[in-house]
N, C-alpha and C positions, 0 to 999 in steps of 0.2 A: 555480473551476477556471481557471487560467493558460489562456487560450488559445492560448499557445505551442504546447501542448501536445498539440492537437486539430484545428490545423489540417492539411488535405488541399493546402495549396499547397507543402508544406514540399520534394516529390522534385522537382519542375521539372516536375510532368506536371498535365494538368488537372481539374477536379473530374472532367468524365463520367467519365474512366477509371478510376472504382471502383465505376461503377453499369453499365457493360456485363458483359453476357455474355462468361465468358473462354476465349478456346482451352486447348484441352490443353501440354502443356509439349511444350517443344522445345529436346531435348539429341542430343548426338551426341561419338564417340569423339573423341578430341585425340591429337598428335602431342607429346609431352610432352618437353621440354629435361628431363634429369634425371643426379642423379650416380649413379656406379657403384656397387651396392650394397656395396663394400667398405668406401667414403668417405661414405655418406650421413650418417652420426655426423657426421663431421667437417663436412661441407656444408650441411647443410640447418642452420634457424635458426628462432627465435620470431620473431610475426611483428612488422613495424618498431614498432607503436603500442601494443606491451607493454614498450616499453624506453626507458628514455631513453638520451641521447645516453653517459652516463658508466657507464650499465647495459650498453649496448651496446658498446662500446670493452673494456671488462673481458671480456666475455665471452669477442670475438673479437679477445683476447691469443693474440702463443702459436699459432694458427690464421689460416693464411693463406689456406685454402679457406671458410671460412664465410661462409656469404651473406650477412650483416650487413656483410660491404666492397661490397655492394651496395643490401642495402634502405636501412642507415644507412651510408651513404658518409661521412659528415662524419665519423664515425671514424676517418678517415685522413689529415685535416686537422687545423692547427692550432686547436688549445681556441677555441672563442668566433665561430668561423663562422658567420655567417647558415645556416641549414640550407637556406634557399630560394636560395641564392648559383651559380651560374651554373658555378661550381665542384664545388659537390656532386653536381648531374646528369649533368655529364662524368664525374666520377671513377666514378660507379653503374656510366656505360657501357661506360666502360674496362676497370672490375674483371670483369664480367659477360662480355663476350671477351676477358677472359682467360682465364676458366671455361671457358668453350666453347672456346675453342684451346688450351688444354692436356687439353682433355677429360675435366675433372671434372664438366662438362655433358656429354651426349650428349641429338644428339635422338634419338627413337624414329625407326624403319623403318616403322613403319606406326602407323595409330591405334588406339589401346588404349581403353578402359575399365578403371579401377583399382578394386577394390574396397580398400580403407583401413579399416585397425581400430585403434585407441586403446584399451591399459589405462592404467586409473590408477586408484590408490583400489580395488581390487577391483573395479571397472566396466568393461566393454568397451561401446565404441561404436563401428560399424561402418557405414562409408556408400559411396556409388559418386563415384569421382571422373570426372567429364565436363566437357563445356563446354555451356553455356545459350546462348541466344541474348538478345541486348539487346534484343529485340522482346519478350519477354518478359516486363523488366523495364518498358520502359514500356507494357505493355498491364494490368498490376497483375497477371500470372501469377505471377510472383514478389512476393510482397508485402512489405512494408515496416514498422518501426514506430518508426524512429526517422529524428532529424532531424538530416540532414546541415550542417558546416561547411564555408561556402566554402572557408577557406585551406585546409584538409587535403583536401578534393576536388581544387583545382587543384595542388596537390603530389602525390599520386596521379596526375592526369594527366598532370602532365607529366613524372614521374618514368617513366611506362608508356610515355608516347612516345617521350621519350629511349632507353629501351632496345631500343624495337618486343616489347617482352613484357610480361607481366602473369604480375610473379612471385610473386602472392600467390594462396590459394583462396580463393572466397567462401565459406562457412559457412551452408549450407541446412538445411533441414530441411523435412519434410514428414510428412501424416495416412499413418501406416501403412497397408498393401493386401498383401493375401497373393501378389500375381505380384513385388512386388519384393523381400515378403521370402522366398518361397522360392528368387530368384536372389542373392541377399546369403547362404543357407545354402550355394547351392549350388559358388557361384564363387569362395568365399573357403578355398579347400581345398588341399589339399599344399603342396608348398614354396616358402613365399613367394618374393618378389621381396628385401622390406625384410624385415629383421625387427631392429631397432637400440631401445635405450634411451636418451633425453637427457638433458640436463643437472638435467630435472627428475623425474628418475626413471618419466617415461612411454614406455610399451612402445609404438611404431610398427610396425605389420605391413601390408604391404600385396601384393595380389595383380596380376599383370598378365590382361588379357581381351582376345583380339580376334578378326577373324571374327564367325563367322556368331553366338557367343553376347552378342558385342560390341552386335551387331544384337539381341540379346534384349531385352536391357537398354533400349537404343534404343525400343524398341517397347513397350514396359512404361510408360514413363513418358508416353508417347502418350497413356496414359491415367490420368495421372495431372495432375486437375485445376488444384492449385498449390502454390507452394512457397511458404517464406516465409525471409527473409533471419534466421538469429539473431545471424551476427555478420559484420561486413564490407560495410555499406551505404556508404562510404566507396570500398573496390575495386569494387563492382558501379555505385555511382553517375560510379566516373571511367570506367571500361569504356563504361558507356552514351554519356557526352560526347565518347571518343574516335572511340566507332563513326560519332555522331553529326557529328563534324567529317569523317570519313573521305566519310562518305554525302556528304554537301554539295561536297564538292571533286570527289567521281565522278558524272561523267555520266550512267555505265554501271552505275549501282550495282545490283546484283540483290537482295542480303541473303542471298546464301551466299559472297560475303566473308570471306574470314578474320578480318578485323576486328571482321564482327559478332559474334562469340562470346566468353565470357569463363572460366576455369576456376573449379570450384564443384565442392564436395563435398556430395552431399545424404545427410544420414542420416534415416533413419523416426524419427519425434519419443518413440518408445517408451523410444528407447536413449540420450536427451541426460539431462543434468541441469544443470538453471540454479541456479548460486549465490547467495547477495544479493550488494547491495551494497551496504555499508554508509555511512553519515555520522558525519563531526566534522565540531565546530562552535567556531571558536576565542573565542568571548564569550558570556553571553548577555543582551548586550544592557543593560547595568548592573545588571540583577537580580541580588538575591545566589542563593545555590543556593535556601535554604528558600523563597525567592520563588518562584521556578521551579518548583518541586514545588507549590506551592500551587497556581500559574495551573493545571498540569496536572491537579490534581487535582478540580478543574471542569470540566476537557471530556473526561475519560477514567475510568476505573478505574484505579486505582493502587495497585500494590500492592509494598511492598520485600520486600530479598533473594529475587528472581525470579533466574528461569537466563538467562545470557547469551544464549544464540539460542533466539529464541522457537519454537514447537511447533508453531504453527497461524496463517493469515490473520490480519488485522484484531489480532496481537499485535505488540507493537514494545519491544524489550529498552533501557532507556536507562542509561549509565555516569556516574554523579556522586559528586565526593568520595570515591572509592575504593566504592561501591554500586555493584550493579543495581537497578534499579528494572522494572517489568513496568507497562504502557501495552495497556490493553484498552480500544477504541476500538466503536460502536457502528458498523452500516453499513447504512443507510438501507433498504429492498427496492427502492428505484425507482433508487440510483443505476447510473450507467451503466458501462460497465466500467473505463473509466480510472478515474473515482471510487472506485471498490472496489479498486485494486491499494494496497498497504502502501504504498510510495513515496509516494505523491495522499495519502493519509492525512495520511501524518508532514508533506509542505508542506503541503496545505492547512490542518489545525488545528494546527500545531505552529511550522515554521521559520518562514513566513510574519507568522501573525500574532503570534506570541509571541517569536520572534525575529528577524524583520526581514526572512530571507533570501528574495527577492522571485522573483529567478530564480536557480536553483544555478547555471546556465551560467557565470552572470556576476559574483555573487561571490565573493571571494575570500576572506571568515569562514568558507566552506564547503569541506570535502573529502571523497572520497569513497575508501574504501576495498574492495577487490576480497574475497569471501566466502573465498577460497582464503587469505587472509592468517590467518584466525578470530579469534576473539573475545578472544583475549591480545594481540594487535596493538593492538585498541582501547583495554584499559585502557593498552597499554604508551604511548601518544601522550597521554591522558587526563593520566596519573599524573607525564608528564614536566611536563607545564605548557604542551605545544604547543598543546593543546588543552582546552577548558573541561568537552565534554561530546561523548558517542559514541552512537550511534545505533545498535543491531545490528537488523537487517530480516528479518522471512520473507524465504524468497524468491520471487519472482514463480513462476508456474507457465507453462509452455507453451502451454496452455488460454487464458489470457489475454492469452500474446501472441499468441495464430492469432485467439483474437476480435477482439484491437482490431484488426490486422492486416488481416481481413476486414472491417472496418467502413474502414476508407482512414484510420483515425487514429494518432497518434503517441504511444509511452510520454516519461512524464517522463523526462528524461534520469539518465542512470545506473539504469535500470532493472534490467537484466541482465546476470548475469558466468556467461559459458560457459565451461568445462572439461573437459578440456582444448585447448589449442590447436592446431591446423591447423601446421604445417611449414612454414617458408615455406623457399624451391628443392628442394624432395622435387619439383614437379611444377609446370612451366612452361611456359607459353604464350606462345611466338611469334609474330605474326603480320604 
């Protein structure tokens, strides 16, 4: 096992803080920067680190309101920019009041608590949008399970700075409890606030709460043990650095600050679904194909013309020379939980030793495809010649990320593709 992959130093906090006793969480209602429900269509956006620069530019053609002239600024510079250029951070802060002083932002009048629901695919997921506190985050209340990049943390930070907001939600999740699901039945009722459909055909509803029920909510999650980050460890970890910089410069610091707080949408873990995510691999490695089936065929079950996305754990779908092939893998009783997730499998008996790929982070034979693309995407990259051979994955369960989560360790990367995605400027923090 990569020890990349298991280390507890990876968030900047130290080992004890995954073996203390944890407070109860601590959320509270936000004053939210937000567009007029007429324009949220047009306003709000995916969020910056599902888009590349020329994914993004296309989008927000044509649309002058789109917050992508803010998360991705450099779309409104010339081709070839440094993204980190001194330039791009201006232009975020400039486009951003502009928003606000033409009043396609508004802040709220008082603070709310949002109830936020997502269709897609026949699925609804409904969660409470608040703000958390960064004590929080570093007491391990909010838990963790992937391993942050410097350059994209201090781009996040100092992109947050620059603006004095944090225009992204973090992506929570937490063990279902009957007080917060019956305020999620109860508060998500009559005529929305939002109710718009995006670019990618996902339905956005969202409810406004404030007041004394505002205060329900509040008080609900008092008792509600912890949370755990499923996507956006990146915005909660520059959140924490910012707060962090803010404490160290104030004297007077208390910790009910505006600073210390960051906005997060928590949903009950009942209502999420994680997709895989899948690998290509563009060699392998000099072997010819029937080579390659052979090696495999030694450390697995193998069996051809299998169905592209596999059924159940410990099966792993592989694409060769226009086949599936089906990869049944055995899984130890003693291994530990990283060991047992599909990902640990395929590198540790597969890209690893059979083909070379040592760390996925860091080479470049490897790519990783999002579970939302499916499994025609993979022959389609396969079949062109981009790629030599494709990977389709179960996909991770939730269960497993809240275990390793609770244990202070970290999935191999490209673990998890959550669906759908969070709005980025539907709901902004100021502070």
């Amino acid at each position: 096992m990569n020890p990349a992959y298991t280390s507890i130093f990876s968030f900047g906090l130290p080992p004890s803080t995954f073996n203390l006793p944890t407070p109860p969480m601590r959320i509270q209602a936000l004053r939210a920067d937000r567009p007029p429900p007429n324009e949220a269509v047009r306003v709000t956006s995916p969020p910056y680190d599902t888009l590349n620069t020329a994914e993004a530019r296309k989008l927000a053609q044509d649309n002058p309101l789109s917050f992508l002239h803010v998360s991705r600024s450099e779309i409104d510079l010339p081709d070839g920019i440094d993204p980190y250029s001194d330039a791009v951070y201006a232009g975020a802060k400039n486009y951003f009041d502009k928003l606000r002083k033409e009043e396609h932002l508004i802040r709220d009048s008082e603070p709310a608590v949002y109830i936020y629901e997502q269709h897609w695919q026949n699925r609804i997921q409904r969660g409470f949008v608040v703000l958390c506190h960064v004590d929080d985050y570093e007491k391990n209340v909010i838990k963790k399970h992937e391993k942050t990049r410097e350059a994209k943390e201090n781009d996040r930070l100092r992109h947050n700075r620059t603006l004095g907001a944090q225009p992204g939600l973090v992506f929570l999740t937490f063990r279902d409890d009957a007080a917060t699901a019956d305020l999620l039945s109860d508060l998500g009722t009559g005529k929305p606030l939002y109710d718009f459909v995006d670019e990618n055909k996902v339905r956005h509803v969202a409810w406004r709460v404030t007041g004394a029920r505002a205060g329900d909510v509040v008080e609900a999650f008092a008792k509600v043990p912890s949370a755990y980050i499923a996507d956006g460890h990146h915005r909660a970890a520059s959140a924490f650095r910012a707060a962090k910089g803010f404490r160290e410069a104030n004297p007077r610091h208390t910790g009910n600050e505006t600073y210390n707080w960051f906005p997060a949408c928590i949903f009950p873990a009942s209502s999420l679904r994680i997709l895989p995510y899948n690998r290509v691999v563009k060699d392998l490695k000099g072997l010819l194909p029937e080579e390659f089936i052979a090696k495999l065929g030694t450390i697995c079950s193998l069996t051809p013309s299998a169905i592209p996305a596999p059924d159940q754990p410990g099966n792993i779908s592989l694409y060769l020379n226009k086949k599936w092939y089906g990869l049944k893998f055995e899984i130890p009783p003693e291994a530990g939980p990283i060991a047992r997730l599909d990902v640990s499998i395929l590198q540790d008996r597969v890209l690893a030793p059979i083909l070379g790929i040592d760390d996925p982070r860091l080479d470049n034979r490897i790519d990783f495809v999002g579970g939302i693309r499916g499994t025609k995407e993979l022959e389609k990259l396969v079949d062109s010649g981009a790629f030599a051979v494709a990977f389709s994955m179960h996909p991770t369960t939730l269960e497993q990320l809240m275990e390793i989560s609770d244990t202070g360790q970290i999935m191999p990367p490209k673990s998890t593709w959550f669906e759908p995605k969070l709005r980025s400027g539907l709901f902004v923090y100021s502070y």
